[in-house]
N, C-alpha and C positions, 0 to 999 in steps of 0.2 A: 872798481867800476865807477863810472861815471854817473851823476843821475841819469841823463839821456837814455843810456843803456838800460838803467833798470826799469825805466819807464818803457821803452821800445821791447823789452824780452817781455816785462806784464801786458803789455799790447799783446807781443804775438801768442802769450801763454791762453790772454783772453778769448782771439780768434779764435784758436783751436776748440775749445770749448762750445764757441757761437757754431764754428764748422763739423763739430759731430756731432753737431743735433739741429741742422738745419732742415734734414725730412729724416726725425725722428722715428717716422713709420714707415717708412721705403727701406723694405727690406730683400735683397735675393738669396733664398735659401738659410734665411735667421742671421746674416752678416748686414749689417745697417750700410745703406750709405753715404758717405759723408763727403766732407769739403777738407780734412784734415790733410790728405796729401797736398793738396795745395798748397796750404799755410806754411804745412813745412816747408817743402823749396822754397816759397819765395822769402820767409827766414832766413833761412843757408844764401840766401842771392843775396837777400837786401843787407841781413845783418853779421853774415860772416860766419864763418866755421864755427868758432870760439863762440858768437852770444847767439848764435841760430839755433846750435846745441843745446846752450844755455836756456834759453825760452822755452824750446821741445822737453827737455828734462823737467822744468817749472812746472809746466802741466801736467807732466806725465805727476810727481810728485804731490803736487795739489791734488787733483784726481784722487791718490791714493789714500792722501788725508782725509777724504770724506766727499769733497766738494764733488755734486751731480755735473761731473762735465764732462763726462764720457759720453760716447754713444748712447741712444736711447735714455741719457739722463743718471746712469748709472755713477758708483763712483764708492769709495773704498777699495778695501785691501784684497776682499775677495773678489775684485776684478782682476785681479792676480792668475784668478783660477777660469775665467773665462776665455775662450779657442780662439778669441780674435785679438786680444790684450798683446800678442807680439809685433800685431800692426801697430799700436801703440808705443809698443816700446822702439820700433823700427822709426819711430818718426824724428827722433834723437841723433840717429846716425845717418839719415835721407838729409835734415839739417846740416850737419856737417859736411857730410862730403861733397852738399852743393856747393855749400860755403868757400872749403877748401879749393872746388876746382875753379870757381870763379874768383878767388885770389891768386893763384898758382897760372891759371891761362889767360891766352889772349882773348876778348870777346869777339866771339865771332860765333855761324852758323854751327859748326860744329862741337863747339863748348856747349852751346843750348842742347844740339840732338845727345852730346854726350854725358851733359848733367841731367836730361831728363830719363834717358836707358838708363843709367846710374840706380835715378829715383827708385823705377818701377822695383828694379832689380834687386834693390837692398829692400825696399817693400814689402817685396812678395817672397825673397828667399827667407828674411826674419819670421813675418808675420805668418807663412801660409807654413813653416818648417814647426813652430808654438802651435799653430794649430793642431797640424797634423800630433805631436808629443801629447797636445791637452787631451783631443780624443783616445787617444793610445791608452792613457795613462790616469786622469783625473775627472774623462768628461764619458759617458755613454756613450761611444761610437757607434754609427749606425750601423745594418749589417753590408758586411763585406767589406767595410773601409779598410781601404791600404795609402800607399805613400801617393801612389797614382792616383787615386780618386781624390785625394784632397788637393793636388794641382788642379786636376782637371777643373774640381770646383774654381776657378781662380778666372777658367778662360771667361766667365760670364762679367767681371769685375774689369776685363784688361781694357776693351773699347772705350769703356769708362773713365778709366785711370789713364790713357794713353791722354782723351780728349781734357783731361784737367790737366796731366803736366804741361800740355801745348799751353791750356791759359796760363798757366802760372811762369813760364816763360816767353811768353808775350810780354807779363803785366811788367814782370821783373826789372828789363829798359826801360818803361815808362816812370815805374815807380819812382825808380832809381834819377831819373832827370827829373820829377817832377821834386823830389825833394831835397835837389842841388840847390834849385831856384832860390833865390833869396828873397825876403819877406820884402814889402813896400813899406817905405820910412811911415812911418806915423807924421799924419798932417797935422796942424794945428787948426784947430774949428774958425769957421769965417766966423 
């Protein structure tokens, strides 16, 4: 790897951090809200399957080491064992396969509508599928929870998540030409 790269993956490892705790106390139903799908796509967009992953994995990792950059500020190992920690872990492979589709297609309208389904999709089957297992298994389910009320919880988050991928594929062309541009020569002082 390049320096570039390692600097651009601690960039996006850093967002993600800044983006789940940016309304630390906005919460629906004890699930925080966050800015972390975003970050990821536009990873997977700007910086590639290969270091979009790499960046999502960084923090995921970091995170795990100790550092408060999870949601609500949280962060070690026994975030492992928290219901929502597979949206985390999903945010690895939301990188990626942004990544991959926007190297592999042509850009156009339907790359965007198709890498942003993609998002949701690898989002919410990881993270809402961990969920559903943490309750089952490691966390006190509420009463009556089954496989269906844990989707169902999901429908409250989707308006949400739909209106972030759209920005985060808007921002992605912009981004992405704003830092083709080449620097202006250094003048020398009158």
């Amino acid at each position: 790897m390049k320096a570039k790269d390692i600097v651009t993956c601690a960039l996006f490892a850093a967002l993600m951090g800044v983006g789940a705790n940016v309304a630390p106390l906005l919460t629906i139903g004890g699930v925080p809200i966050t800015l972390q799908l975003l970050f990821a796509i536009i990873a997977g967009g700007l910086l590639g399957s290969r270091l979009g992953a790499f960046s999502m994995a960084a923090y995921l990792f970091i995170g795990l080491a100790g550092a408060p950059i999870f949601a609500q500020f949280k962060g070690g190992l026994g975030s492992l064992f928290s219901p929502t920690f597979g949206y985390v872990i999903s945010f690895v492979f939301v990188a990626y396969l942004v990544g991959k589709l926007f190297e592999k297609e042509k850009m156009n309208w339907l790359t965007y509508i198709g890498a942003g389904s993609l998002s949701i999709l690898v989002n919410y089957g990881i993270g809402t599928n961990y969920m559903y297992l943490a309750f089952k298994y490691w966390v006190a389910a509420p009463e009556g929870f089954s496989y269906l009320m844990a989707w169902s919880w999901m429908v409250a988050y989707l308006p949400l998540d739909i209106g972030v991928t759209i920005m985060s594929l808007i921002l992605i062309p912009r981004l992405q030409k704003a830092l083709k541009r080449q620097p202006v020569a250094n003048q020398p002082a009158a």
